[in-house]
Structure formats: structure tokens, C-alpha cells
TORMI-25230 format. One record per residue (C-alpha): x, y negated, z. Coordinates in steps of 0.25 Angstrom, whole numbers, plus 5000, padded with zeros to 4 digits. Layout:
REM TORMI-25230
NODE     X     Y     Z
NODE     X     Y     Z
...
REM end
This chain:
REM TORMI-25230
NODE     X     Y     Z
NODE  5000  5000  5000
NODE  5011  4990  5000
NODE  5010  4990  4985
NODE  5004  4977  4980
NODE  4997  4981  4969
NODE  4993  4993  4975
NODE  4986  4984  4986
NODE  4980  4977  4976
NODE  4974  4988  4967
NODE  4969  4993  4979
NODE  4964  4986  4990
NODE  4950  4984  4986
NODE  4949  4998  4986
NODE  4956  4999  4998
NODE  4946  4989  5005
NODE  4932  4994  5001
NODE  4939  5009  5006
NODE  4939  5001  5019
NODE  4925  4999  5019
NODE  4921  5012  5014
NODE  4928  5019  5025
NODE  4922  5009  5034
NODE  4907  5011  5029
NODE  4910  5026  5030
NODE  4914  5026  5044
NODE  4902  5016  5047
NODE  4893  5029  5045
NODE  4898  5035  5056
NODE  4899  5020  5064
NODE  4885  5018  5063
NODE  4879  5032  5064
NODE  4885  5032  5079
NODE  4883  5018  5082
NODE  4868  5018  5079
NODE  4866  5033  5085
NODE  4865  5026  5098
NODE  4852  5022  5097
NODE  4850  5036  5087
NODE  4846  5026  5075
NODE  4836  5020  5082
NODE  4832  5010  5071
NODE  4831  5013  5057
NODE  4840  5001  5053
NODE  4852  5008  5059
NODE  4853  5019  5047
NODE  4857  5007  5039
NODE  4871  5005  5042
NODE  4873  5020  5040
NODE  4865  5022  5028
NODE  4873  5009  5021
NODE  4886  5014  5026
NODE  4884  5026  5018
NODE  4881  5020  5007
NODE  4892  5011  5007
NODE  4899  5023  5006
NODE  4893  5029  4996
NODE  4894  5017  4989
NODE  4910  5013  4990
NODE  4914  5028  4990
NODE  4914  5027  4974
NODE  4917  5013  4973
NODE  4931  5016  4979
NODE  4932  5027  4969
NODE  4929  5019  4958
NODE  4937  5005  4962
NODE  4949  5017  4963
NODE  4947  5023  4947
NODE  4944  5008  4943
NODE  4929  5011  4939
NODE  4917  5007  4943
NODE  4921  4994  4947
NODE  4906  4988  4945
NODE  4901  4998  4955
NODE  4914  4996  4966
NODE  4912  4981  4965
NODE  4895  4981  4966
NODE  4895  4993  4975
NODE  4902  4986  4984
NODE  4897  4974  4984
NODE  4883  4979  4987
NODE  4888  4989  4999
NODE  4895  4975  5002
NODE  4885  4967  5004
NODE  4875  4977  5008
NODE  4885  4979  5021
NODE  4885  4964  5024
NODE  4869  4962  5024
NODE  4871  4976  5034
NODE  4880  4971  5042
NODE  4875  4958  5046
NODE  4859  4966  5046
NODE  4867  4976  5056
NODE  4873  4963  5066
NODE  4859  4956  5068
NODE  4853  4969  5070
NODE  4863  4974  5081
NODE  4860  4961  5086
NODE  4847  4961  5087
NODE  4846  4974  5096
NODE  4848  4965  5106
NODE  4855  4951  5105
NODE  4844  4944  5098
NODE  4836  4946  5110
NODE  4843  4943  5120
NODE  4855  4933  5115
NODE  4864  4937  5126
NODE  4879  4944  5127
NODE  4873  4956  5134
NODE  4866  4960  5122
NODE  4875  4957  5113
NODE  4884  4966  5120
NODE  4874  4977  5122
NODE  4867  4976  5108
NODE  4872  4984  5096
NODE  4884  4979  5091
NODE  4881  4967  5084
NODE  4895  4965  5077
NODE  4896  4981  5072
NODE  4886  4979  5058
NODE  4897  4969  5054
NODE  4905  4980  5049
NODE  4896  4983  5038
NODE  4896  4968  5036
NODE  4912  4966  5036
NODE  4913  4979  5026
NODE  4903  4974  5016
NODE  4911  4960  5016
NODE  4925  4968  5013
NODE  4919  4975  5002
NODE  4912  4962  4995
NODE  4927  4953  4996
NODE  4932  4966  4989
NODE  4924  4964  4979
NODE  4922  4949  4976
NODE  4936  4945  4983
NODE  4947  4946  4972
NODE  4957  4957  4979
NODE  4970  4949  4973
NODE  4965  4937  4981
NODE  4971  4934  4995
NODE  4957  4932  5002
NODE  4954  4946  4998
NODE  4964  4953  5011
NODE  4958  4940  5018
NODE  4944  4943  5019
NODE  4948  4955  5021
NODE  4954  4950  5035
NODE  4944  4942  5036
NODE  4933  4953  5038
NODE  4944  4961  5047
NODE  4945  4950  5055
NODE  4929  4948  5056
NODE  4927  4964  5060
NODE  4939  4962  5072
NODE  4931  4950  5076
NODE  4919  4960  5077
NODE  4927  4969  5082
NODE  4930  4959  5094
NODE  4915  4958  5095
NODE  4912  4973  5096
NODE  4924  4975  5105
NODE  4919  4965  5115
NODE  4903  4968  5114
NODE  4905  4983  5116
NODE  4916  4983  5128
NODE  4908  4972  5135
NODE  4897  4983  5136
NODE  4907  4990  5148
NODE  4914  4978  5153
NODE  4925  4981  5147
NODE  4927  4992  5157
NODE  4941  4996  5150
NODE  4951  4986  5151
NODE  4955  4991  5137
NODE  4942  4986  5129
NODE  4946  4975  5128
NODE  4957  4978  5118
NODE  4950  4979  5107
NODE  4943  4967  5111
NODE  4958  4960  5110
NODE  4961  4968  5098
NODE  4949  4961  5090
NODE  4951  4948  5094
NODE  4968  4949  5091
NODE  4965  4954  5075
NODE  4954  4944  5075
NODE  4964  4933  5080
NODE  4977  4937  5070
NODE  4969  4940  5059
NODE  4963  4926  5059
NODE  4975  4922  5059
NODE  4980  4929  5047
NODE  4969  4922  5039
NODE  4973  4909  5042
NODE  4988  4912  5041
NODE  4991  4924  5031
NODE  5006  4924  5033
NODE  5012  4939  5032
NODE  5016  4937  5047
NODE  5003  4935  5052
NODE  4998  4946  5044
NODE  5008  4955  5050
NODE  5004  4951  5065
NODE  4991  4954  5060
NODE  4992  4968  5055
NODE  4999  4970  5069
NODE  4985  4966  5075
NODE  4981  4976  5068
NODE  4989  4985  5073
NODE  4984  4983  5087
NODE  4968  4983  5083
NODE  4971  4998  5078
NODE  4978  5001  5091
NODE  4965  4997  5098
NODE  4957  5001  5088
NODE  4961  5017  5090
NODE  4964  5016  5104
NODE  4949  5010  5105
NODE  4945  5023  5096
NODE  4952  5033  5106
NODE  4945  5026  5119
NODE  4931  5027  5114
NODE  4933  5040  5109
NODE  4936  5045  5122
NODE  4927  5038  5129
NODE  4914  5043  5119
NODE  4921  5059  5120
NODE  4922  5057  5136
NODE  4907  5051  5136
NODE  4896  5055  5146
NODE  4888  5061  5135
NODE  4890  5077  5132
NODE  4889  5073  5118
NODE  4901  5067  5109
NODE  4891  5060  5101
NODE  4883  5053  5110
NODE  4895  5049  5117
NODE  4899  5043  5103
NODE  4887  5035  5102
NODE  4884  5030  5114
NODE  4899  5029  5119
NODE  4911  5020  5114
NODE  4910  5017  5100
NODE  4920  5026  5096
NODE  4923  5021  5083
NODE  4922  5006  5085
NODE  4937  5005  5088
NODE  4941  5010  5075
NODE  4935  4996  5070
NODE  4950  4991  5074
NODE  4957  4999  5066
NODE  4945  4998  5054
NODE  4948  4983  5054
NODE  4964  4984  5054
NODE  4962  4992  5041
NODE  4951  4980  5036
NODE  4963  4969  5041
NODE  4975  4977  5036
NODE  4970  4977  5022
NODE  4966  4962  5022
NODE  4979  4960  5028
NODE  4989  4966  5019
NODE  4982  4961  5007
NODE  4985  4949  5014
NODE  4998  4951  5016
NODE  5000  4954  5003
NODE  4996  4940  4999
NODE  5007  4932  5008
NODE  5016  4927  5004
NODE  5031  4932  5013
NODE  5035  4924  5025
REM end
């Protein structure tokens, strides 16, 4: 990958790969997240239904983008599951919010309700795969926006962190790490925006290096804690215990930053 003109043949491709992982893995997100409540409402089979189809949907785009054809449906196809994502997405914040929130206007609910910041997700992927479709990849915002949206789903990130370990107290010290964690990438990356010097960037891909460390370590604790839980069974400790898979969302965003950042890198000039 530290060929140029491979980066550059390939980092559409690369980027919509990220998404489709991402919509992939949401199946999965979501069936757990919403199994809480066993589905309760009709209008939470949507995230999981789109997410399939997103799939079904980027799958042959990919393969098409990659033998050079197709090129009609890898650009339309996308922008529609694009756009598609971001009306779901915002639907999915005002409808986490008014679980609770909208009725009472106070930080105990917004603590307690359904995590409002989580539908973003579906928002932040639909935005990626519309700038790689009407943003030109030889232009230097194209790994800027890509930052951009990085930065946004840490800030989010900050959000989720805080709301969900405020519902203990913070009764372990250490849950407050990822809580640093967010606010540090959202802080250096800022900062990358406003001053792309290769230096900077290189401070920042050791950020990353930290959100990952407390990405996994995150992972390991909430995996132990939903295998050690007071219910005999494994599933309903993963439903109704620590979200197991929510500190992966570190490491998801470092792979999101460290592409916008090496296109960026790519761009500087030396010191």
C-alpha cells in the first residue's frame, strides 16, 4: 500500500469495502441491540432489514468497481443505499429519543433511553459512500472528509461512552478511558484538519494507536463480564449485559481515520 498509484487506483474501492464490512457486522449490532426489548415495535426490523440489503447491494458493486464494469450501477447503487442510510439514520436518533427524552427533557433519561447517538452510524456510513461517489478521489478533500466523518463517529463515540457508564456510576475506575480515549482522537484530529503537516498526522496515527489499545481492552472487559453474568444463559447475558461489541467501535474508526489520514499524508508536502 505505500505505492501511490496503487492508493490511487484503489482507495474508492477500499473505502466502500469499509462500509460494507460495517453494514454487515450492523446485522449482527442490531439483532442483539433490539433483542432486549425481543423487537417489540415493528419499526425496529428496519435497521436490520436495510442493513441486508446494503449488503446485497455493495457486494457486486465492489466486484464490478474491481473488473472495471458496471460502473452505472456501482455509482447509482451506491448513492441510493447512501442516501437511504442517512434518512435511516437520522429517522433512528429522533426515534431513540423519543423512547424517552422528548417526554421528560432531562439528563436521567437521556441517559437511560436508548442510545440516542448509535442510529448515527447508519448516518456516517451513508455520508462515506456518497463523497466516494460525488467527491473526486484525486482531490485533497476526498481523505479530509474522510477524517472528518472519523472525527464525528469518536465524538459519538464520547457520547456513548459517557451515557452508558454514567448508568453504574462509573463504578470501575477504568471506564473512564474510553471516555479520554474519544475526547483525545476528537481533539488531535481537529487539529489535523486545521493544520495538515505530516508531523501532526504522525502524532495522530499514534492516537490511534491508543484508541485501539482501548478499543480491545474494552472488548476483553465486556466479554468477560456478559460470560460471567448472573444469567445461566450466554445470550441473554449478551443482550441484556455490557455491550460486547460496542468497543470495537474504536478500532472501527481508527480503520475509517487511517484511511482518511494516509490519503492525507499522501497530499503534504515534506517538512
Amino acid at each position: 500500500m505505500t505505492d501511490p498509484d496503487w492508493w490511487n487506483r484503489h482507495k474508492a474501492a477500499v473505502l466502500d469495502t469499509f462500509a460494507l464490512s460495517n453494514y454487515a457486522f450492523l446485522v449482527l449490532d442490531v439483532y442483539l441491540a433490539h433483542s432486549v426489548n425481543r423487537f417489540r415495535h415493528g419499526a425496529e426490523w428496519m435497521p436490520l432489514g436495510f442493513s441486508l440489503a446494503a449488503v446485497l447491494v455493495l457486494a457486486p458493486a465492489i466486484a464490478l468497481r474491481a473488473r472495471g464494469q458496471g460502473q452505472a450501477f456501482v455509482h447509482v447503487g451506491g448513492l441510493g443505499v447512501g442516501f437511504a442510510s442517512i434518512a435511516l439514520g437520522l429517522a433512528g436518533v429522533v426515534y431513540h429519543l423519543d423512547s424517552q427524552f422528548f417526554s421528560q427533557w432531562t439528563i436521567q433519561s437521556l441517559v437511560y433511553t436508548a442510545p440516542f447517538v448509535a442510529p448515527l452510524a447508519y448516518s456516517g456510513l451513508g455520508f462515506l459512500l456518497v463523497l466516494n461517489r460525488l467527491v473526486p478521489r484525486a482531490d485533497a478533500e476526498w481523505g479530509q472528509w474522510i477524517v472528518f466523518f472519523a472525527l464525528g463517529g469518536f465524538a459519538g463515540n464520547f457520547v456513548l461512552t459517557l451515557c452508558d457508564h454514567a448508568m453504574n456510576g462509573f463504578f470501575h475506575a477504568t471506564e473512564w478511558l474510553p471516555v479520554g480515549a474519544s475526547a483525545a482522537a476528537v481533539g488531535f484530529l481537529a487539529v489535523v484538519l486545521m493544520d495538515r503537516q505530516t508531523a501532526i498526522i504522525r502524532i495522530a496515527f499514534a492516537i490511534l494507536a491508543l484508541q485501539v489499545v482501548v478499543g480491545l481492552a474494552g472488548f476483553y472487559f465486556h466479554l468477560v463480564a456478559d460470560v460471567n453474568g448472573l444469567s445461566s444463559s450466554l445470550f441473554e447475558n449478551f443482550v441484556h449485559g455490557a455491550p460486547v461489541f460496542a468497543p470495537l467501535l474504536f478500532v472501527d474508526l481508527v480503520l475509517l481515520a487511517g484511511v482518511g489520514l494516509w490519503d492525507m499524508r499522501g497530499q503534504c508536502e515534506p517538512d
